[in-house]
mmCIF file of the N, C-alpha and C atoms, coordinates in Angstrom:
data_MODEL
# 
_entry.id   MODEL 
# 
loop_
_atom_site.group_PDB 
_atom_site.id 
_atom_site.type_symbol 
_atom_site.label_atom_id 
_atom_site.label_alt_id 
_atom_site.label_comp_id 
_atom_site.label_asym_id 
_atom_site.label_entity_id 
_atom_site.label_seq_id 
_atom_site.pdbx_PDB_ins_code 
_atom_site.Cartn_x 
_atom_site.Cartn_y 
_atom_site.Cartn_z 
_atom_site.occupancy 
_atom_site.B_iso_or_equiv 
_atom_site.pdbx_formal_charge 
_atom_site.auth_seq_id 
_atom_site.auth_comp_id 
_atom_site.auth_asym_id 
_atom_site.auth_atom_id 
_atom_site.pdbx_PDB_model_num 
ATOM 1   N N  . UNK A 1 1  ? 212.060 23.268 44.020 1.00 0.00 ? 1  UNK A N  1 
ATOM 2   C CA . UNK A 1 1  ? 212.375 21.874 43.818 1.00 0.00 ? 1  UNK A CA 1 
ATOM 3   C C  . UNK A 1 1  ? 213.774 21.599 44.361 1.00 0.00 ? 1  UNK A C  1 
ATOM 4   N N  . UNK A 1 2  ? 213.958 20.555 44.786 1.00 0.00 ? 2  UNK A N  1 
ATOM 5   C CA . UNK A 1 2  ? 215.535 20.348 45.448 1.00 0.00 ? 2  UNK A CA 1 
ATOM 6   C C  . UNK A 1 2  ? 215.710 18.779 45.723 1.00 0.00 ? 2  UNK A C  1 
ATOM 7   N N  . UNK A 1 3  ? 216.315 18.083 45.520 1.00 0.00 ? 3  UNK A N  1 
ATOM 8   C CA . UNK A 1 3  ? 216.902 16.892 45.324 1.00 0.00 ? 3  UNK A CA 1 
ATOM 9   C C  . UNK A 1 3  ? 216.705 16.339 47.006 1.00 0.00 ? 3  UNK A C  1 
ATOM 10  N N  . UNK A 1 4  ? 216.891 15.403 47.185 1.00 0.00 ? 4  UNK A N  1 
ATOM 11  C CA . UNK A 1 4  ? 217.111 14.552 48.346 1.00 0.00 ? 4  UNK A CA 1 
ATOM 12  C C  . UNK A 1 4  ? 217.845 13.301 48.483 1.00 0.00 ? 4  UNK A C  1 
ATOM 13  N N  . UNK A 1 5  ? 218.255 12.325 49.575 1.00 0.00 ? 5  UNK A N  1 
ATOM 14  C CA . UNK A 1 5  ? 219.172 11.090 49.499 1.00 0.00 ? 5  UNK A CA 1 
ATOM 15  C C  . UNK A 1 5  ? 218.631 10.801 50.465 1.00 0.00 ? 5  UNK A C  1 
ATOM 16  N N  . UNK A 1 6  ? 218.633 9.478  50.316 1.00 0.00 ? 6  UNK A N  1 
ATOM 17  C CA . UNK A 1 6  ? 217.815 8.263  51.604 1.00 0.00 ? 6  UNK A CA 1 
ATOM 18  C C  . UNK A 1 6  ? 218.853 7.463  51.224 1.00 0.00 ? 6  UNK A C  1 
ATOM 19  N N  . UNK A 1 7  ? 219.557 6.648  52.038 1.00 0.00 ? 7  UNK A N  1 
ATOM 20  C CA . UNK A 1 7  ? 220.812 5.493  52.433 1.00 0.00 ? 7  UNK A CA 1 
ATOM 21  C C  . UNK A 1 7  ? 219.279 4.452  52.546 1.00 0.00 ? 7  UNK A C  1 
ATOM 22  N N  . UNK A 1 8  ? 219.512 3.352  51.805 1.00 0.00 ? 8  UNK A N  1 
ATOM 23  C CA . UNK A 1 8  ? 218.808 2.693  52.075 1.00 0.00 ? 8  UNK A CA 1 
ATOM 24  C C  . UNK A 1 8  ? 219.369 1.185  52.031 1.00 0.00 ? 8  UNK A C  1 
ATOM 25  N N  . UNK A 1 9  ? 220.720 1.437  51.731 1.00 0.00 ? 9  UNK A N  1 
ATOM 26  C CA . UNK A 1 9  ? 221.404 -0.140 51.361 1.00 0.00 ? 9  UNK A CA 1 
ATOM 27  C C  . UNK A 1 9  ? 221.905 -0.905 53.140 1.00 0.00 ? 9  UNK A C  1 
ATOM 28  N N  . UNK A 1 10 ? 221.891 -1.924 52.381 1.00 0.00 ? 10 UNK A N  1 
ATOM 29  C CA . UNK A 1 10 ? 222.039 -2.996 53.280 1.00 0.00 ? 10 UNK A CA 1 
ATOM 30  C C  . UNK A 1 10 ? 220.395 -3.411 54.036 1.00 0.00 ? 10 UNK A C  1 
ATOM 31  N N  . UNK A 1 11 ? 219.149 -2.791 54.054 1.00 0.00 ? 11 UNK A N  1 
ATOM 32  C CA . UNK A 1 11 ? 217.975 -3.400 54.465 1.00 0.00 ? 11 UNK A CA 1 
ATOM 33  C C  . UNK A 1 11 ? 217.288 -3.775 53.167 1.00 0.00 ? 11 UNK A C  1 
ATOM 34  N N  . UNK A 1 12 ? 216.337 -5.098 53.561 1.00 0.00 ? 12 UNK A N  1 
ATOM 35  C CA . UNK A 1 12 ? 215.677 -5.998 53.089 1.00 0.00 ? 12 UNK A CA 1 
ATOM 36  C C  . UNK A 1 12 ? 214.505 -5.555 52.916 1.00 0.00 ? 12 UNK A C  1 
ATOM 37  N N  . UNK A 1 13 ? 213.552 -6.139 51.949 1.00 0.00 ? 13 UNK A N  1 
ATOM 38  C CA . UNK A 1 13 ? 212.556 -5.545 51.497 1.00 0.00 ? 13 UNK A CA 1 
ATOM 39  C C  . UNK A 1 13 ? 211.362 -5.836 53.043 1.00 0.00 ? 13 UNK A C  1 
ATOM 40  N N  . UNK A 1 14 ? 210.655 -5.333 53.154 1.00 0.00 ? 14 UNK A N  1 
ATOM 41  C CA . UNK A 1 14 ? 210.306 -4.284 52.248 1.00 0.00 ? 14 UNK A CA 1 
ATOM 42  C C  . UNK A 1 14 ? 210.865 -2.630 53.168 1.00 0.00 ? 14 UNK A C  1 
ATOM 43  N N  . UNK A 1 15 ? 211.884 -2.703 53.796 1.00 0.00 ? 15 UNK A N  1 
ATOM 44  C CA . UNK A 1 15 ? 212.326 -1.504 54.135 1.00 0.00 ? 15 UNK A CA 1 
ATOM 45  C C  . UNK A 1 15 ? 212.665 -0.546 53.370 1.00 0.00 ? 15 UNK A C  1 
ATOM 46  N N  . UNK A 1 16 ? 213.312 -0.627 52.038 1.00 0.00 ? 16 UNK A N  1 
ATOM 47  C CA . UNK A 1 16 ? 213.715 -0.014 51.372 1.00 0.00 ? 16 UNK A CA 1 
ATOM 48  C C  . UNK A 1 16 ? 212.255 1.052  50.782 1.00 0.00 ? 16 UNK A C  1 
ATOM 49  N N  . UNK A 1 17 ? 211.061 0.238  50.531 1.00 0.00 ? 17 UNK A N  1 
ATOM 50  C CA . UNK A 1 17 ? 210.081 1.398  50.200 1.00 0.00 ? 17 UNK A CA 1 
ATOM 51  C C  . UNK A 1 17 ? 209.685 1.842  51.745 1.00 0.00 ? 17 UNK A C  1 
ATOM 52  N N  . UNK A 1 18 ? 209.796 1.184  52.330 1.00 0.00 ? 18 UNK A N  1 
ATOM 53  C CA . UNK A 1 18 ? 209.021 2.295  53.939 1.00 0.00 ? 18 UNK A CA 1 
ATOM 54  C C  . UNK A 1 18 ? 209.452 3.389  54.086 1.00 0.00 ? 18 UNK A C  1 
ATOM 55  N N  . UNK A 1 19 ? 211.297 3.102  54.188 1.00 0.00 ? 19 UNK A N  1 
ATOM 56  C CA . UNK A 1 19 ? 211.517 4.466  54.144 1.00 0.00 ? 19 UNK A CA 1 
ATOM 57  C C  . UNK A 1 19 ? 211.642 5.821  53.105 1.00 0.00 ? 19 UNK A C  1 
ATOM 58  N N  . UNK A 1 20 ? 211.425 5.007  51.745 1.00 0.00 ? 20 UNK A N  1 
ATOM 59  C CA . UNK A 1 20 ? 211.479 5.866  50.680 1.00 0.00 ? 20 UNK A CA 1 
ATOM 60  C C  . UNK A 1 20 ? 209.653 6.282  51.137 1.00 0.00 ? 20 UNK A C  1 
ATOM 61  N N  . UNK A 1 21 ? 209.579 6.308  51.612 1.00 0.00 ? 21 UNK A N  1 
ATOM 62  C CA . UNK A 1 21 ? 207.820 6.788  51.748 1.00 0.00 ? 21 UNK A CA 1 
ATOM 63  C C  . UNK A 1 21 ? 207.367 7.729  52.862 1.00 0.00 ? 21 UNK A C  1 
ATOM 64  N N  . UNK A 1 22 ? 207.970 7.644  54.031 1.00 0.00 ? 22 UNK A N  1 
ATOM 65  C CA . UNK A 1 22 ? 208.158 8.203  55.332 1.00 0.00 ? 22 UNK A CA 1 
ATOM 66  C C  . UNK A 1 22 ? 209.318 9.657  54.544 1.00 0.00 ? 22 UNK A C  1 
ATOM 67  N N  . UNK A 1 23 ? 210.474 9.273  53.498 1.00 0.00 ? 23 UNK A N  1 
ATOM 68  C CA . UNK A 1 23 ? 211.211 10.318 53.097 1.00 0.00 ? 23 UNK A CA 1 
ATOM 69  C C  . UNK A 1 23 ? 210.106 11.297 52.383 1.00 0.00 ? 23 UNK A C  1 
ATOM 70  N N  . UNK A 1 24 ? 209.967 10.186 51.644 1.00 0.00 ? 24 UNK A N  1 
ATOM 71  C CA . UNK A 1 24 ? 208.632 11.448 50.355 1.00 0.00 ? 24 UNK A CA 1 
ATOM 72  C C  . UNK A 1 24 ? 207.489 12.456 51.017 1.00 0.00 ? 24 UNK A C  1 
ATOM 73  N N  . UNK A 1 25 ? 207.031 11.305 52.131 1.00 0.00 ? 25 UNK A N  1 
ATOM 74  C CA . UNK A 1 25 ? 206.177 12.283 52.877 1.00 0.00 ? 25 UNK A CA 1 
ATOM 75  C C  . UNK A 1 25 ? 206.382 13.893 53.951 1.00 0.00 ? 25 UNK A C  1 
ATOM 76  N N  . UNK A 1 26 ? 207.329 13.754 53.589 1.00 0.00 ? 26 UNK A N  1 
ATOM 77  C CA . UNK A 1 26 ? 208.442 15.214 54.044 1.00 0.00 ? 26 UNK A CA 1 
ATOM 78  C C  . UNK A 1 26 ? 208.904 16.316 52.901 1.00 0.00 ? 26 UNK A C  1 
ATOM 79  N N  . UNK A 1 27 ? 208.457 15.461 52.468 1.00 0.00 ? 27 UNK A N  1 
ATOM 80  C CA . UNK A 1 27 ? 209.108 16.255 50.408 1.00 0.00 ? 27 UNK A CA 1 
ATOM 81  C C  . UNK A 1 27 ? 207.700 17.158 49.898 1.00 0.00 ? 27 UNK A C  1 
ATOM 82  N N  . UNK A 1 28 ? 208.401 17.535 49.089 1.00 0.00 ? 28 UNK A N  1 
ATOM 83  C CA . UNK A 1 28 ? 207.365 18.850 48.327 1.00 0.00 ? 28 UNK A CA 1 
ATOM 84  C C  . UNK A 1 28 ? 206.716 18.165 46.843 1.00 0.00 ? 28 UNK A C  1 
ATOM 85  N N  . UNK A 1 29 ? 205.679 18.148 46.315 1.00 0.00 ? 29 UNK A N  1 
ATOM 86  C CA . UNK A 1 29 ? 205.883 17.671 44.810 1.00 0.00 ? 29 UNK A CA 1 
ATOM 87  C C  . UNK A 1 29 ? 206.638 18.513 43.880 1.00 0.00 ? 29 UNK A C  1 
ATOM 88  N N  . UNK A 1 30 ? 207.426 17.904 43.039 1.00 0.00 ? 30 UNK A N  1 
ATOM 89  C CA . UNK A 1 30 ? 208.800 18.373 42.158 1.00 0.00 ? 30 UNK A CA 1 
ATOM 90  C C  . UNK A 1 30 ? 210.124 18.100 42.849 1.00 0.00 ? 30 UNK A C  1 
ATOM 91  N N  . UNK A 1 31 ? 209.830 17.948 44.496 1.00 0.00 ? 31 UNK A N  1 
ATOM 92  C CA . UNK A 1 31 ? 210.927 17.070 44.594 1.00 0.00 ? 31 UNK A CA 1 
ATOM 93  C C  . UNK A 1 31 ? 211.935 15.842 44.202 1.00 0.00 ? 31 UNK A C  1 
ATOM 94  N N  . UNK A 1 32 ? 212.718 15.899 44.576 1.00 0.00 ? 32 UNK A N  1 
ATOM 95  C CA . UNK A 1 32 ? 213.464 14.622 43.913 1.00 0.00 ? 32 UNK A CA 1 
ATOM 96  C C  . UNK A 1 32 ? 213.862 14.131 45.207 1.00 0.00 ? 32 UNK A C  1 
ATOM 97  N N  . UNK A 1 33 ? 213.662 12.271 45.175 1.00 0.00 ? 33 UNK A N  1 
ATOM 98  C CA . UNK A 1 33 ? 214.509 11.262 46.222 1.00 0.00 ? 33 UNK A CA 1 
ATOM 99  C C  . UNK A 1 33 ? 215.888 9.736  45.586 1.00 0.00 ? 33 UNK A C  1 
ATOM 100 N N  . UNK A 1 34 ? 216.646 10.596 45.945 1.00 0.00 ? 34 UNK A N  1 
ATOM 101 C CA . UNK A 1 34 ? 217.506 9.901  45.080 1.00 0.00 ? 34 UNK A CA 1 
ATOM 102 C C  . UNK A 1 34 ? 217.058 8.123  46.686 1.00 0.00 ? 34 UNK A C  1 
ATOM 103 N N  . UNK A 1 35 ? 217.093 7.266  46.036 1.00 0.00 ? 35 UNK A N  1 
ATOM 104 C CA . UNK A 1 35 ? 217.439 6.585  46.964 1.00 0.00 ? 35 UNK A CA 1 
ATOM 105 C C  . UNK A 1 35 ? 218.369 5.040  46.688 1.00 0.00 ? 35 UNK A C  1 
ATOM 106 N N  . UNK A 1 36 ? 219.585 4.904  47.549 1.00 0.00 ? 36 UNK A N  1 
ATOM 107 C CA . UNK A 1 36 ? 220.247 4.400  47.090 1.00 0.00 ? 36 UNK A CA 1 
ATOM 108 C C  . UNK A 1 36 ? 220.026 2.665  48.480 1.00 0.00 ? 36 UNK A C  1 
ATOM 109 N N  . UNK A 1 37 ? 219.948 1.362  47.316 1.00 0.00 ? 37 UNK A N  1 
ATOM 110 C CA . UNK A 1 37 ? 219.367 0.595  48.144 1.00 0.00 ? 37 UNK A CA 1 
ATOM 111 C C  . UNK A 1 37 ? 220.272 -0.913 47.612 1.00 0.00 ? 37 UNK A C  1 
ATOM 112 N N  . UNK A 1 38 ? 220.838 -2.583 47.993 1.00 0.00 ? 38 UNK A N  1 
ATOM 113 C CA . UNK A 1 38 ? 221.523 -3.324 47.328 1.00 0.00 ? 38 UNK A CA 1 
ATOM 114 C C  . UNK A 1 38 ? 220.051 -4.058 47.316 1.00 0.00 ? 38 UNK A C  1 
ATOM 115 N N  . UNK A 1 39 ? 219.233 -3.845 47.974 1.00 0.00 ? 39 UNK A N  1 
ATOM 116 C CA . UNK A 1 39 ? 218.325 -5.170 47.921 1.00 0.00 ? 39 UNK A CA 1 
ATOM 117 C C  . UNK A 1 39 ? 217.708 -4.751 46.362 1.00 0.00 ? 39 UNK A C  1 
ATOM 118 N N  . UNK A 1 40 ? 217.798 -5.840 45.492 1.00 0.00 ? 40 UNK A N  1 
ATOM 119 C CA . UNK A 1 40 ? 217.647 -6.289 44.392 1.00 0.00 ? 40 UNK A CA 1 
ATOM 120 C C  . UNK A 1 40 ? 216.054 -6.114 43.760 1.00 0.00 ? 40 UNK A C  1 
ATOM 121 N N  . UNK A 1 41 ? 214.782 -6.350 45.275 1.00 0.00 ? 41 UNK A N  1 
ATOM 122 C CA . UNK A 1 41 ? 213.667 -6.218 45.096 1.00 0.00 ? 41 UNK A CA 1 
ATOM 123 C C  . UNK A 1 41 ? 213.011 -5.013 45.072 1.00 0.00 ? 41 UNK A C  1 
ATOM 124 N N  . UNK A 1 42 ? 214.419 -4.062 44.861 1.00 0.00 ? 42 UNK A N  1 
ATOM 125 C CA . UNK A 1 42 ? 213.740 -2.483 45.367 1.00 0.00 ? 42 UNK A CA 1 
ATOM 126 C C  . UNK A 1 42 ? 213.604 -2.176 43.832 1.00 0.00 ? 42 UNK A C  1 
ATOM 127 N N  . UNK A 1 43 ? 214.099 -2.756 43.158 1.00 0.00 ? 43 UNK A N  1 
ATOM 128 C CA . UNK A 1 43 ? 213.797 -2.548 41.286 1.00 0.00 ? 43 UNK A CA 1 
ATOM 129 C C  . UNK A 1 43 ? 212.168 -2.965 41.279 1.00 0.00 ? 43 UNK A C  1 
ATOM 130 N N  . UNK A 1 44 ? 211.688 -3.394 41.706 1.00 0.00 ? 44 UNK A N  1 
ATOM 131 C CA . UNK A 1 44 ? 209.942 -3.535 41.669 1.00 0.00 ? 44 UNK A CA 1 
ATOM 132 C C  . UNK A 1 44 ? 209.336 -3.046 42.113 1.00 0.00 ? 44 UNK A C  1 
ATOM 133 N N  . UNK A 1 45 ? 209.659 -2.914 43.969 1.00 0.00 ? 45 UNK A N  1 
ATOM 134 C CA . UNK A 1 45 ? 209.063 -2.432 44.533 1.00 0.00 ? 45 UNK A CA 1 
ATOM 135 C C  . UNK A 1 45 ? 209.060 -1.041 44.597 1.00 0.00 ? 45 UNK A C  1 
ATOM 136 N N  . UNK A 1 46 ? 209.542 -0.030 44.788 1.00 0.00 ? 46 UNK A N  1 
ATOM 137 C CA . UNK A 1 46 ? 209.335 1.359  44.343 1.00 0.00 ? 46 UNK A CA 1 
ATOM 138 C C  . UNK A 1 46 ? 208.936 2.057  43.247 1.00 0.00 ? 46 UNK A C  1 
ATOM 139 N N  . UNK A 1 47 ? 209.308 1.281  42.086 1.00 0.00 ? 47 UNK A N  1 
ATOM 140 C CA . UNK A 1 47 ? 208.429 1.820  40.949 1.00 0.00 ? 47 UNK A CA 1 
ATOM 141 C C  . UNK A 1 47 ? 206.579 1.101  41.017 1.00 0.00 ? 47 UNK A C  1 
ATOM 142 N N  . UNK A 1 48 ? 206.588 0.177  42.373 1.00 0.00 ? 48 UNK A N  1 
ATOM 143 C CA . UNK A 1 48 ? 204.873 -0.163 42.010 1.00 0.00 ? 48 UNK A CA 1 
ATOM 144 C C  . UNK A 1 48 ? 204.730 0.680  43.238 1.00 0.00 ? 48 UNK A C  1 
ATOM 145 N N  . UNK A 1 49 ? 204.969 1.154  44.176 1.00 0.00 ? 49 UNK A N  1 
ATOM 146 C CA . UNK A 1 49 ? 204.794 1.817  45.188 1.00 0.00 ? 49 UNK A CA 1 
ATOM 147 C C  . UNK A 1 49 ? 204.445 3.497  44.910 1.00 0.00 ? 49 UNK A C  1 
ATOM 148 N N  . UNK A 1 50 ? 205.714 3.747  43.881 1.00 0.00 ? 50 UNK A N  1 
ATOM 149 C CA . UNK A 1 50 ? 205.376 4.751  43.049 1.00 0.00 ? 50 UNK A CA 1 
ATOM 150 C C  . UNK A 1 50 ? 204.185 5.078  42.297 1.00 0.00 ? 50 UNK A C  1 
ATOM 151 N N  . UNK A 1 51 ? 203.413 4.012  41.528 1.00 0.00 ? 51 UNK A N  1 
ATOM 152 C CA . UNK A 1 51 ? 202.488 3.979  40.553 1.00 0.00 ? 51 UNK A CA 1 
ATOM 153 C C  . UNK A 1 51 ? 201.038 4.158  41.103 1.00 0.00 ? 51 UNK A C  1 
ATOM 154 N N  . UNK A 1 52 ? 200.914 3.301  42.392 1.00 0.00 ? 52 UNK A N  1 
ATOM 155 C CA . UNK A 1 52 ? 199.993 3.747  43.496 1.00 0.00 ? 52 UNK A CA 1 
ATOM 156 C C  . UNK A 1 52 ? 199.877 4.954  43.859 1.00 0.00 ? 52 UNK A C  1 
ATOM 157 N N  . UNK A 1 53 ? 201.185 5.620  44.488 1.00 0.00 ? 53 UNK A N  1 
ATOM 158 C CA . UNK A 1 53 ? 200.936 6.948  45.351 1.00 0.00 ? 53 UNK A CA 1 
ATOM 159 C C  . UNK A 1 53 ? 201.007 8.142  44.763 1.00 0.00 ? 53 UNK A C  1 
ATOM 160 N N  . UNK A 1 54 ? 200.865 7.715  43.265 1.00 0.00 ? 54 UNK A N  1 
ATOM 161 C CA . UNK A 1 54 ? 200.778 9.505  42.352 1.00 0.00 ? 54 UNK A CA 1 
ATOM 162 C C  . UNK A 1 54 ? 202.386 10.093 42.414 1.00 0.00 ? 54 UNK A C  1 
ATOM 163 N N  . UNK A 1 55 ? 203.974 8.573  42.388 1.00 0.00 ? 55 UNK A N  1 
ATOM 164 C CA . UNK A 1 55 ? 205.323 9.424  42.085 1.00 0.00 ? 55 UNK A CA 1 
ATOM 165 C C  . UNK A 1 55 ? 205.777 9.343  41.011 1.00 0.00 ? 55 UNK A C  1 
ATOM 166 N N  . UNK A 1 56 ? 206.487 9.131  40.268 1.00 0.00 ? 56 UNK A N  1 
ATOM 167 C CA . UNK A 1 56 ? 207.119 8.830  39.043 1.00 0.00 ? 56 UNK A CA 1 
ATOM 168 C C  . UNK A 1 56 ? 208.693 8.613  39.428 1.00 0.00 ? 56 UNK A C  1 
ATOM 169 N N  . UNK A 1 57 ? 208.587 7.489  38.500 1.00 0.00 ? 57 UNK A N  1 
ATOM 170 C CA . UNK A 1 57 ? 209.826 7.027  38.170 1.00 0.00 ? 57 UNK A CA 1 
ATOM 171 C C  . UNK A 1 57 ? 211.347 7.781  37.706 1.00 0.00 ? 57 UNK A C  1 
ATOM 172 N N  . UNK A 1 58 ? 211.981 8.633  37.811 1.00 0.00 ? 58 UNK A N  1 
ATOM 173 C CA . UNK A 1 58 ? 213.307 9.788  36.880 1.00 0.00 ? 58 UNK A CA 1 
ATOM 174 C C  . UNK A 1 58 ? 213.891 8.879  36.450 1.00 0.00 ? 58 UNK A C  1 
ATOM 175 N N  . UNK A 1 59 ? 214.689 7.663  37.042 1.00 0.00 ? 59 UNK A N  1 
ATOM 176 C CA . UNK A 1 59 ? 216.170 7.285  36.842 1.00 0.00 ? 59 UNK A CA 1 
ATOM 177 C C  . UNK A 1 59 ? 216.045 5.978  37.640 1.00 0.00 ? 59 UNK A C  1 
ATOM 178 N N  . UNK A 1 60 ? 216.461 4.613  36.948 1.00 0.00 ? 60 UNK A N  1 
ATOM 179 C CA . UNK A 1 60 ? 217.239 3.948  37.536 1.00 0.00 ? 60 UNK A CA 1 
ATOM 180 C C  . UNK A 1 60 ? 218.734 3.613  37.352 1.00 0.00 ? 60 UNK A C  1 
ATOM 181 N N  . UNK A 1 61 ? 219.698 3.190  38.256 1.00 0.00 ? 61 UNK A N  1 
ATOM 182 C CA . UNK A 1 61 ? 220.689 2.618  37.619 1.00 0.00 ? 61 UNK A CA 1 
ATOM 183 C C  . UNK A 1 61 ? 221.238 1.658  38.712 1.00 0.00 ? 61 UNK A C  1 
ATOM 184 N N  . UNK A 1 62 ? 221.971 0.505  38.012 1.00 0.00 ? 62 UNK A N  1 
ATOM 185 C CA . UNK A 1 62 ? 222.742 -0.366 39.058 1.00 0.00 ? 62 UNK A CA 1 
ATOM 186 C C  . UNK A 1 62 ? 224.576 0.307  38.749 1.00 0.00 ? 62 UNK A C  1 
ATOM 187 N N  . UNK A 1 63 ? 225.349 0.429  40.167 1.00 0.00 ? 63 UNK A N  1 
ATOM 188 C CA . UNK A 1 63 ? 226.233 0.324  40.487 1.00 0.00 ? 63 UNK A CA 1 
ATOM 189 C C  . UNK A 1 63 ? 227.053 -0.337 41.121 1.00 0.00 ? 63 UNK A C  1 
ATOM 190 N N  . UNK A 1 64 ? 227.588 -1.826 40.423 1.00 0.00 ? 64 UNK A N  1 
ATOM 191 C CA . UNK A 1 64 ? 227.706 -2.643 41.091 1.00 0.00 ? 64 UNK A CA 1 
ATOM 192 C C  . UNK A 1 64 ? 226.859 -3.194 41.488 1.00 0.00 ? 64 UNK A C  1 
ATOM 193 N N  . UNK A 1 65 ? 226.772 -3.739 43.198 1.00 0.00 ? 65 UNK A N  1 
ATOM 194 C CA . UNK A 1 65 ? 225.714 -4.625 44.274 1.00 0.00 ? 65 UNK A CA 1 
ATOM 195 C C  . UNK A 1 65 ? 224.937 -2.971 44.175 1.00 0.00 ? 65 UNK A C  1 
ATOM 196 N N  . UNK A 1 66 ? 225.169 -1.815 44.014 1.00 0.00 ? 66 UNK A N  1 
ATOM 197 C CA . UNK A 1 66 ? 223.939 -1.006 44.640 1.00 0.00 ? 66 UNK A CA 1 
ATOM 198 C C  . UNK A 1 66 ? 222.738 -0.374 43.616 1.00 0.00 ? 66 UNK A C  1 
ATOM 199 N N  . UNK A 1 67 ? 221.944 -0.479 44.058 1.00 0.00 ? 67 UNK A N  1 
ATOM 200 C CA . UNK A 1 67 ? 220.469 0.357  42.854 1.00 0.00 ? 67 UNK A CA 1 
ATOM 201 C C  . UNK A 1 67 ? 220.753 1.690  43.801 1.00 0.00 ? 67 UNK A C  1 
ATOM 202 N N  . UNK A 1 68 ? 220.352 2.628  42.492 1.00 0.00 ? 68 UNK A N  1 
ATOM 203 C CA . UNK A 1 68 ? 219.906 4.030  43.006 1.00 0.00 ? 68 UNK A CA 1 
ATOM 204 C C  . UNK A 1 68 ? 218.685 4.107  41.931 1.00 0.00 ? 68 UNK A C  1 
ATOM 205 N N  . UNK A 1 69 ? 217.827 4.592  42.568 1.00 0.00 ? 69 UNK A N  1 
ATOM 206 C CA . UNK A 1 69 ? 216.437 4.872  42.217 1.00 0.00 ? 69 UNK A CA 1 
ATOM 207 C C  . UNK A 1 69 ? 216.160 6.367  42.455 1.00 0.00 ? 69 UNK A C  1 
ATOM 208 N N  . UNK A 1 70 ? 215.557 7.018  41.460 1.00 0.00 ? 70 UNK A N  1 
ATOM 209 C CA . UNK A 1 70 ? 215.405 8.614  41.614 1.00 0.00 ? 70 UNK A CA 1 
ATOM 210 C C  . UNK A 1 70 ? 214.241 9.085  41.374 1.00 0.00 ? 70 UNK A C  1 
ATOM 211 N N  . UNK A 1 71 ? 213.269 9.332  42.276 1.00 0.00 ? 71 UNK A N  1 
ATOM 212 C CA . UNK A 1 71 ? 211.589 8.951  42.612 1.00 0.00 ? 71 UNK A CA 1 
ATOM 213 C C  . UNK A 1 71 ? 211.294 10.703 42.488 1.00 0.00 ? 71 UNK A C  1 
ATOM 214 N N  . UNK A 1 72 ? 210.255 11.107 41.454 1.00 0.00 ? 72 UNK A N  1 
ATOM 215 C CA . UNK A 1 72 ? 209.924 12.520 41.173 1.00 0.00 ? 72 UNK A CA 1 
ATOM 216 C C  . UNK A 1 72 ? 208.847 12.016 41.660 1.00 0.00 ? 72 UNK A C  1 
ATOM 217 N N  . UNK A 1 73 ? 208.924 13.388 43.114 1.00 0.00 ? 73 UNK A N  1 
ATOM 218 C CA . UNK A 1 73 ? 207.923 13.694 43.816 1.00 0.00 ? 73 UNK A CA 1 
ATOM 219 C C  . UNK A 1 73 ? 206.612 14.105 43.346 1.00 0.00 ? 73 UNK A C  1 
ATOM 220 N N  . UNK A 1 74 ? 205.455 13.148 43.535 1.00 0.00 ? 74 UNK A N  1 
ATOM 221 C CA . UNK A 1 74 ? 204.123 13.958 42.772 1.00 0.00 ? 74 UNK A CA 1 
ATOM 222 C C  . UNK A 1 74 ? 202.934 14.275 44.034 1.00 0.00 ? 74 UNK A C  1 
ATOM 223 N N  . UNK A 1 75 ? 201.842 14.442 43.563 1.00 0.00 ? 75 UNK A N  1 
ATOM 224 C CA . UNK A 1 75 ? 200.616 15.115 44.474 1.00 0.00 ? 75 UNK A CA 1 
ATOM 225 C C  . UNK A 1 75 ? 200.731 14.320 45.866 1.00 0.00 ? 75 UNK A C  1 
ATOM 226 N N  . UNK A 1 76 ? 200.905 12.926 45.511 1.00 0.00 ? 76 UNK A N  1 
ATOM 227 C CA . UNK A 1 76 ? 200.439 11.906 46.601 1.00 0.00 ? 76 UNK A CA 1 
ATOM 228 C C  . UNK A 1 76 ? 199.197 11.155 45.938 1.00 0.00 ? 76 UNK A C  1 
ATOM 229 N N  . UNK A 1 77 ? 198.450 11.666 44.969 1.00 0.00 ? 77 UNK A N  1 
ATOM 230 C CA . UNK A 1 77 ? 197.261 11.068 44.651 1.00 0.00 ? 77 UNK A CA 1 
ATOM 231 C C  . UNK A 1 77 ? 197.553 10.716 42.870 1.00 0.00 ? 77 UNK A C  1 
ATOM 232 N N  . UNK A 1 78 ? 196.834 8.828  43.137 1.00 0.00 ? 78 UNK A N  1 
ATOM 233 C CA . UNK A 1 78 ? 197.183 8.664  42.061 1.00 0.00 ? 78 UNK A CA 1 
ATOM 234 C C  . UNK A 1 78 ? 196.295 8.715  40.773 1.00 0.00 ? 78 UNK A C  1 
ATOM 235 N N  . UNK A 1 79 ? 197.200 8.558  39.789 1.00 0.00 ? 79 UNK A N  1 
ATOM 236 C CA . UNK A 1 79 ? 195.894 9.487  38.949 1.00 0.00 ? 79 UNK A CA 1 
ATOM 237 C C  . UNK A 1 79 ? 194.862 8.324  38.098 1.00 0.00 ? 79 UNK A C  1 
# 
């Protein structure tokens, strides 16, 4: 298992899940994707993007203008 980071701030939705998805699909399950994003709509959209593709949710938090979202890597298939 080993952590990961995707820069995802400053793009507009729906970039922020494309590339959290193109990242995951490189990842192992038990991975971790930290991904750090300002667009505001990435608080929805990755946790429903998540719920679809079999990831789970670890961690959100706002810092300031930025979300970091911390997406535990699962099968790919949802259950």
């Amino acid at each position: 298992m080993s952590e990961h980071e995707l820069d995802a701030r400053g793009l507009l939705c729906p970039m922020p899940v494309i590339r959290a998805q193109s990242a995951v699909a490189k990842l192992a399950p038990g991975d971790t994707l930290v991904v750090h994003a300002t667009d505001p709509g990435a608080l929805h959209d990755i946790p429903a993007w998540c719920r679809v593709h079999g990831h789970h949710i670890v961690a959100t938090a706002r810092e300031g203008r930025e979300i970091v979202i911390t997406i535990g890597v699962g099968t790919g298939q949802s259950g």
